[in-house]
C-alpha positions as CSV (number, residue, x, y, z in Angstrom):
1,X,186.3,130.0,330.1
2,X,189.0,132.9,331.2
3,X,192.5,132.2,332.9
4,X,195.6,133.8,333.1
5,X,198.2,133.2,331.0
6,X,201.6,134.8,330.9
7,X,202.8,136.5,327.3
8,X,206.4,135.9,327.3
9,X,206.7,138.7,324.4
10,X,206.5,141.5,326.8
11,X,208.1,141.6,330.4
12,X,206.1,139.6,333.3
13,X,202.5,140.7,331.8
14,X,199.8,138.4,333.0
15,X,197.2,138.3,329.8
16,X,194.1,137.2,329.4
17,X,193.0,134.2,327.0
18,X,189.3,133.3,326.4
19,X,187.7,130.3,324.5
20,X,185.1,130.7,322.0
21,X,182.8,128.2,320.5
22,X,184.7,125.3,318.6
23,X,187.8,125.7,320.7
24,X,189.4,128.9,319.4
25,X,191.1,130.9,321.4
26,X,191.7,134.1,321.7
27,X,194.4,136.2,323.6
28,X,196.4,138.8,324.5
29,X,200.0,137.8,322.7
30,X,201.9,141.2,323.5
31,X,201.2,144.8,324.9
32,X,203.1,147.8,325.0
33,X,204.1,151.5,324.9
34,X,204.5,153.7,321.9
35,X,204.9,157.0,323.5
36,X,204.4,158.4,326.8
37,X,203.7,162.0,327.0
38,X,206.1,163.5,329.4
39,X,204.3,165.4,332.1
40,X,204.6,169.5,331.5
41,X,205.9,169.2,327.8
42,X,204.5,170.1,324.7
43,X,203.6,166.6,324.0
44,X,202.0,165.2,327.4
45,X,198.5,164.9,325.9
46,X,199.0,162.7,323.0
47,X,195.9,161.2,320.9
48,X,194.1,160.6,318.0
49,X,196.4,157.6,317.1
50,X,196.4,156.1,313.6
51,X,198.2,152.6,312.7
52,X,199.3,151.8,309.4
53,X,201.4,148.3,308.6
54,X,203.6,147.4,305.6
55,X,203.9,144.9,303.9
56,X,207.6,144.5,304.6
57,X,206.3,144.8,308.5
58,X,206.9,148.3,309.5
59,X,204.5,149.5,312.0
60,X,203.6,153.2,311.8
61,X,201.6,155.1,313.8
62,X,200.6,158.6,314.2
63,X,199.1,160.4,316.7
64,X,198.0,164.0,318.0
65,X,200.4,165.7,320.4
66,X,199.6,168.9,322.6
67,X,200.5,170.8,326.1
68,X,196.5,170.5,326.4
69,X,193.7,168.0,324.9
70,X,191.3,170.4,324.5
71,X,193.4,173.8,323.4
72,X,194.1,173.8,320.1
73,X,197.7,176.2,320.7
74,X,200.4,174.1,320.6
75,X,198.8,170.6,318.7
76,X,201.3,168.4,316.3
77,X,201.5,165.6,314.4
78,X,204.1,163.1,315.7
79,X,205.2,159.8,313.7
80,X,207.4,156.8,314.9
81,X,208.2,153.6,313.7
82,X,208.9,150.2,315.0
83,X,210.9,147.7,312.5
84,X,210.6,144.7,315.3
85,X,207.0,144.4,316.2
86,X,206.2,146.9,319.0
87,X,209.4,146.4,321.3
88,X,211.0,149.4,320.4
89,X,210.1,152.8,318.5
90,X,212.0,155.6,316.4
91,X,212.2,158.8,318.0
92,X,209.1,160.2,317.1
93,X,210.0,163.0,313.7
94,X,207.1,166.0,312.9
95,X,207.4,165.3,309.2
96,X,204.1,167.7,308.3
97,X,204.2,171.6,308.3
98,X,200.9,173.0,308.1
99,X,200.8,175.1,305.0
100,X,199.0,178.2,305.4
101,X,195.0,178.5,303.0
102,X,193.7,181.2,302.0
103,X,196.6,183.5,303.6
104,X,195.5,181.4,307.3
105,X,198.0,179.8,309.1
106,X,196.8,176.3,310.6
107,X,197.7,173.3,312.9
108,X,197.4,169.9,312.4
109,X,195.2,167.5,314.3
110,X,195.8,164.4,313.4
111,X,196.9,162.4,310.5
112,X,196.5,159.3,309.1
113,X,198.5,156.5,306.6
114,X,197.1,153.8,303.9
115,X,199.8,151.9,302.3
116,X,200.1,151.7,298.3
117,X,202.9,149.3,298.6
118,X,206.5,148.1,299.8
119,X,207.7,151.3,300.1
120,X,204.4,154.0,299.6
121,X,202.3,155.7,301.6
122,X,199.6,158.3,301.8
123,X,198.7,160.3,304.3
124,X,195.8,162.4,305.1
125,X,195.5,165.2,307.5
126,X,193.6,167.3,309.2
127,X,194.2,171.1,309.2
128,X,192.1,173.1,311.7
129,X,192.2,177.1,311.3
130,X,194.9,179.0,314.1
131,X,194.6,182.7,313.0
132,X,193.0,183.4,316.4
133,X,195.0,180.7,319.0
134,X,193.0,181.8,321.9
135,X,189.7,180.4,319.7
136,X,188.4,177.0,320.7
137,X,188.0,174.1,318.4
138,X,184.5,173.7,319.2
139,X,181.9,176.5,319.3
140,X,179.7,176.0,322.5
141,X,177.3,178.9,321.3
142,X,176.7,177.7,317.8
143,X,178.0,174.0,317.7
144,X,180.5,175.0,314.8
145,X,183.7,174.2,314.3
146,X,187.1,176.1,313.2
147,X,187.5,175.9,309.6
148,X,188.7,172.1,309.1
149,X,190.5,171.1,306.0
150,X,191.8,167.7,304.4
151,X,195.5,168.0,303.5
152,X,197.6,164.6,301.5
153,X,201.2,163.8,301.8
154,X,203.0,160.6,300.4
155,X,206.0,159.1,301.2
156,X,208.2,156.3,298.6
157,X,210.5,155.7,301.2
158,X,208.8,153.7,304.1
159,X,207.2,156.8,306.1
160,X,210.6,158.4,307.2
161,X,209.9,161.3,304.7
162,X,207.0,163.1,303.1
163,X,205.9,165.3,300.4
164,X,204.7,168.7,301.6
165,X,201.0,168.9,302.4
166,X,198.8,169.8,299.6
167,X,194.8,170.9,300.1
168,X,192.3,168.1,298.8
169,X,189.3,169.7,296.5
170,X,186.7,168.7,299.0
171,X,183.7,169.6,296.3
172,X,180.9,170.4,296.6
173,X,181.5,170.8,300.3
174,X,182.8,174.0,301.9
175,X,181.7,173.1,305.3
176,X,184.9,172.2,308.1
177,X,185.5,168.6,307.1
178,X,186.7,166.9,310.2
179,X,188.5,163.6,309.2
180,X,187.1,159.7,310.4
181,X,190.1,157.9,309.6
182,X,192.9,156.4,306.9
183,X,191.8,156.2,303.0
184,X,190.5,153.1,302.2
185,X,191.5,150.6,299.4
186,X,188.7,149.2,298.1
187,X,188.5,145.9,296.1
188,X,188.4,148.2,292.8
189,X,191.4,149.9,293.2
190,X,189.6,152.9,293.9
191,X,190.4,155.0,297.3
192,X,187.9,156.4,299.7
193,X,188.6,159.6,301.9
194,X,186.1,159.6,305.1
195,X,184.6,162.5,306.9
196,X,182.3,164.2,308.7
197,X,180.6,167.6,307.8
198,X,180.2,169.7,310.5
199,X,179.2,173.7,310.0
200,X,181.2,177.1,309.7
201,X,182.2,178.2,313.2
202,X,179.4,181.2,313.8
203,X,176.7,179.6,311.7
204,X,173.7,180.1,313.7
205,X,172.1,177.9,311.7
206,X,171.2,174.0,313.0
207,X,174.2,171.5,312.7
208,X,172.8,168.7,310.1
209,X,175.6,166.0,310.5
210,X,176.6,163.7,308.0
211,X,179.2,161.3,307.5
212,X,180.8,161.2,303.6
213,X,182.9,158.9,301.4
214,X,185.0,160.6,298.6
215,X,185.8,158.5,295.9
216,X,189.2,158.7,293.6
217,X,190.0,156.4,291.1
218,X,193.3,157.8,289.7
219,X,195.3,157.4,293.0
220,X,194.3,160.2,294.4
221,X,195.2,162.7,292.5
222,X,191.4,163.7,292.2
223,X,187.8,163.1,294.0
224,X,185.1,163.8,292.1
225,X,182.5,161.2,293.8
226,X,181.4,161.5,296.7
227,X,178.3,159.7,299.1
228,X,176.7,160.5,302.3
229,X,176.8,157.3,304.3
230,X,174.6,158.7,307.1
231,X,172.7,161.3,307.8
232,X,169.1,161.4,309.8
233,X,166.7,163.3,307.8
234,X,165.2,164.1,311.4
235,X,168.4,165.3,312.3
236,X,167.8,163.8,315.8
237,X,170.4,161.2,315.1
238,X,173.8,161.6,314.7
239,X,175.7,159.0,313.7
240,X,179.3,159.9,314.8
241,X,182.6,158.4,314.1
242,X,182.3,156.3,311.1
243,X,184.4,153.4,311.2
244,X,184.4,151.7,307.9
245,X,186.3,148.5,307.0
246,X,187.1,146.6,304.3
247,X,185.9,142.7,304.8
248,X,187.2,139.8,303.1
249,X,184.6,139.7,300.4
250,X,185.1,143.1,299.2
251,X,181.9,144.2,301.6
252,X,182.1,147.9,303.4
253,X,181.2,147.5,307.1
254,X,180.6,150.7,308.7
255,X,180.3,151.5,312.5
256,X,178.8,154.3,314.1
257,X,179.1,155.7,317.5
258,X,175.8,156.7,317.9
259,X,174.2,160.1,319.4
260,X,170.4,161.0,320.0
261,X,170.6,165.0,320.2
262,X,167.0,165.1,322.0
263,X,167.3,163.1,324.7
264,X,171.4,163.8,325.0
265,X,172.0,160.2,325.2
266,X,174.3,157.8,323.8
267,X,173.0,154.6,321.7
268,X,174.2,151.1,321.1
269,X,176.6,151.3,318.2
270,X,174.8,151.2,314.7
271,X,176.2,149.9,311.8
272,X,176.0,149.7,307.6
273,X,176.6,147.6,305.0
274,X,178.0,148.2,301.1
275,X,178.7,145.9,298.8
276,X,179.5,147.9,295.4
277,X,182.0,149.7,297.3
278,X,180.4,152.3,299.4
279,X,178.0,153.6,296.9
280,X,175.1,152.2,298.0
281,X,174.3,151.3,301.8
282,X,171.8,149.0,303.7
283,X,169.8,150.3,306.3
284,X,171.3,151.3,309.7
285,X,171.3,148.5,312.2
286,X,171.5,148.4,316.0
287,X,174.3,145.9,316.9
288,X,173.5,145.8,320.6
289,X,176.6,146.9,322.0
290,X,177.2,150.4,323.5
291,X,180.1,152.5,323.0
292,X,182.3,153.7,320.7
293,X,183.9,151.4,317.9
294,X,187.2,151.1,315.9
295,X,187.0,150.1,312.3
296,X,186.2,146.1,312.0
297,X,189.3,143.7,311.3
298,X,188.2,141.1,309.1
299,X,190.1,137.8,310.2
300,X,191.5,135.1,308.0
301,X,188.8,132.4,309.0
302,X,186.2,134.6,307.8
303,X,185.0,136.4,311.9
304,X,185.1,139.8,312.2
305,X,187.0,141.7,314.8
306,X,185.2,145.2,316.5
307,X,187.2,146.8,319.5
308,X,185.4,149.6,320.9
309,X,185.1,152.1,324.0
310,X,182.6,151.0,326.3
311,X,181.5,153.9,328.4
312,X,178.6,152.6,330.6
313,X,181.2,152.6,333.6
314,X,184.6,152.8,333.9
315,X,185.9,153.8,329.9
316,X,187.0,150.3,329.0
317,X,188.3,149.3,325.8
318,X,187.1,145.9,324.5
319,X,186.9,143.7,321.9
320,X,184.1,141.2,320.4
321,X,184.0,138.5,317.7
322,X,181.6,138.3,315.2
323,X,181.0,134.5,312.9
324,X,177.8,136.0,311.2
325,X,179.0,139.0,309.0
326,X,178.6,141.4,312.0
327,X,174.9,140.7,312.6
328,X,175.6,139.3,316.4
329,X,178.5,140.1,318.7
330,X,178.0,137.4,321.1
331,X,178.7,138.5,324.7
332,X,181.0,135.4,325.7
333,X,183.5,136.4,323.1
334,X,184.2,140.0,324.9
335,X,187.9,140.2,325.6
336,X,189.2,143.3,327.6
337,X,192.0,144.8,326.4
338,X,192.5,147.8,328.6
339,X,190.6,148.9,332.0
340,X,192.0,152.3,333.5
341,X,193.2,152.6,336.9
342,X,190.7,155.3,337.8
343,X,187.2,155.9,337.2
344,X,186.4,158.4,334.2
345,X,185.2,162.2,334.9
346,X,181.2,162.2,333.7
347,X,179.3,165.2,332.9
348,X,175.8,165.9,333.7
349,X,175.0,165.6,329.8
350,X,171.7,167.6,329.0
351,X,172.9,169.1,325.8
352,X,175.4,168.9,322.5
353,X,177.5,171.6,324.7
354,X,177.5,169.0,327.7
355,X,178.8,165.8,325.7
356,X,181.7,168.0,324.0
357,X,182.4,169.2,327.3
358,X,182.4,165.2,328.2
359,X,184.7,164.2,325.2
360,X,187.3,167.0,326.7
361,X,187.4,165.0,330.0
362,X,188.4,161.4,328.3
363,X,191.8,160.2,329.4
364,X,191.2,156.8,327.4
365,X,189.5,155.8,324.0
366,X,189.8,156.6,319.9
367,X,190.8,153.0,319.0
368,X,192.2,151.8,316.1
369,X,192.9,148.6,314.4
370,X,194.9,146.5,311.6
371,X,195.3,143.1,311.3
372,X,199.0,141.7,310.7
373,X,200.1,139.0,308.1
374,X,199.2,136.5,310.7
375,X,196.1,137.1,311.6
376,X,196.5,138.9,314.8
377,X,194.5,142.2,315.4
378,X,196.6,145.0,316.3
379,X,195.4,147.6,318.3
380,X,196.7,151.1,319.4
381,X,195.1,153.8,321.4
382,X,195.3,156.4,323.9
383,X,195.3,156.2,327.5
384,X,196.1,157.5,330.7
385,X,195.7,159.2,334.2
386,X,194.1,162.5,332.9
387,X,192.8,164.0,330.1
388,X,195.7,166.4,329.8
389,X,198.8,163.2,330.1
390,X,198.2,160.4,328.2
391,X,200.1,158.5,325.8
392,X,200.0,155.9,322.7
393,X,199.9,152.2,323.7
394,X,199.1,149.0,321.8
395,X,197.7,145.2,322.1
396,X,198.3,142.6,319.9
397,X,195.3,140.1,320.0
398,X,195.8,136.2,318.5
399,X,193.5,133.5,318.0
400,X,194.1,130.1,317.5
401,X,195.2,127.3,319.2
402,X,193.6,125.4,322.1
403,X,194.2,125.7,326.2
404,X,196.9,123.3,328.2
């Protein structure tokens, strides 16, 4: 059963509120604006957003800035802070200077924060190659990518300064390393750095995809393990985008947006299961919901929480509960969180070249969640009229209570 309810948090917002089985309800509680990209600045395309919450209940986020989405020139890293729940932000600071590798000055594409604590943080980062600017990220001819690097920084103070950037010893990979997200705290202690592995940018060889876990147990200050979570030995599938999540029982849940290169299509999301900490992973299962997902919030009564992308039409940004470990997502318990004002730009996908040429038109997507002391989900993304201006926004989703 939907009706409108008004928030009260955020100015004259009409939210929705939706009741599951047993009475719970779920709703919008608050919505708003982190950053909107001026139009015809260096920061009007703004992306990639990462969200990272402290204990002391700082929200930090991160996210991708550029005069373009899809040229590389002129990309940053922007960070803000909000010390009352969303209703106002710091002006955003660019606390990371690409160091130059191997003599080759770079640019950083996004970052993202785990905190260690009250006061620490680590970051990780991703350093793309900019010796030739005029070179684009992507190689239409040989699907490769600029060289892509993992860089950490760490803050003791709360995120307002860092450490300068220092490479990670990505071994035994040498392949560009795009990153999938924040490190992860496992239920060990040990960390988890996720990535893709893509392929040097005029390797004429076939792209084998793979998405990798790599394991530290001595805060970071090494990797030495490392798994492949996915990876088709038919190299037909490629499951993109992990999104893994830590769930109250220690178990890793991990989400795939999910790509069949043959046929150029788009399948429901897949997902994986671990439950010694990423080493070891069930088989890949169909969910039964398209699109692209965010890492899953596990909630205090034991549901799950999966917010995704839903592309079939309109790019609308959605969320679902799961009361089953993430086996079923039940239809009646979709909540939408964001619909655009426009319909999306499609491309006639045929090939790998088509669906990157797709991804450059997106104006909305790249969720990402955390859940707060309370229980409610935050959520931030990017949205917006075009794919060259957009901006960072955010929804904060509660559940409990019962209708009037």
């Amino acid at each position: 059963m939907y009706e409108q309810v008004c928030a009260g948090v955020q100015p004259e917002v009409a939210l929705l509120q939706l009741e599951l089985d047993g009475g719970i309800i779920v709703k919008i509680a608050a919505k708003g604006i982190v950053y909107k990209g001026a139009e015809n600045s260096a920061q009007q395309s703004c992306g990639s957003p990462g969200i990272c919450v402290l204990p002391g209940g700082r929200w930090i986020c991160t996210f991708r800035a550029a005069p373009r989405k899809v040229a590389t020139s002129g990309q940053h890293v922007l960070l803000t802070w909000s010390d009352d729940e969303g209703l106002s932000w710091s002006e955003p600071i660019r606390p990371f200077a690409p160091p130059l590798v191997g003599g080759k000055p770079g640019l950083l594409r996004c970052a993202y924060l785990t905190a260690l604590g009250e006061q620490e943080c680590i970051a990780v980062l991703c350093w793309v190659d900019h010796s030739d600017p005029e070179l684009p990220f992507f190689n239409e001819e040989t699907e490769g990518l600029l060289d892509t690097k993992i860089m950490l920084s760490r803050s003791s103070d709360r995120g307002e300064h860092w450490t300068e950037p220092e490479l990670m010893d990505t071994s035994p990979f040498s392949v560009p390393v795009p990153l999938t997200g924040p490190i992860l705290r496992l239920t060990s202690g040990a960390l988890a750095c996720q990535f893709e592995l893509n392929k040097h940018y005029d390797d004429l060889e076939a792209w084998r995809h793979s998405s990798v876990l790599l394991f530290s147990k001595d805060g970071g200050s090494s990797w030495p393990e490392h798994v492949i979570v996915s990876s088709d030995p038919a190299n037909r599938i490629f499951y993109w985008d992990q999104r893994p999540g830590v769930l109250a029982d220690g178990t890793l849940l991990n989400l795939f947006w999910t790509y069949d290169t043959v046929t150029a299509a788009y399948l429901n999301v897949h997902a994986r299961t671990s439950t010694d900490d990423g080493y070891t992973w069930s088989d890949y299962r169909d969910i039964g919901v398209p699109g692209q997902p965010a890492p899953p919030a596990a909630l205090p009564d034991g549901r799950i929480a999966m917010v995704y992308v839903d592309r079939t039409a309109a790019p609308t940004i959605k969320l679902r509960i799961s009361d089953d470990n993430g086996v079923a997502w039940p239809d009646d318990s979709e909540v939408i969180l964001y619909e655009p004002e426009q319909a999306q730009e499609h491309v006639n996908r045929t090939s790998m070249q088509d669906a990157w040429a797709e991804m450059g038109k997106f104006s909305v997507g790249l969720p990402v969640t955390s859940v707060l002391n309370n229980g409610d989900v935050l959520v931030f993304y990017y949205a917006g009229t075009h794919s060259d201006h957009t901006g960072i926004e955010w929804v904060r989703v509660r559940q409990g209570g019962t209708l009037s």
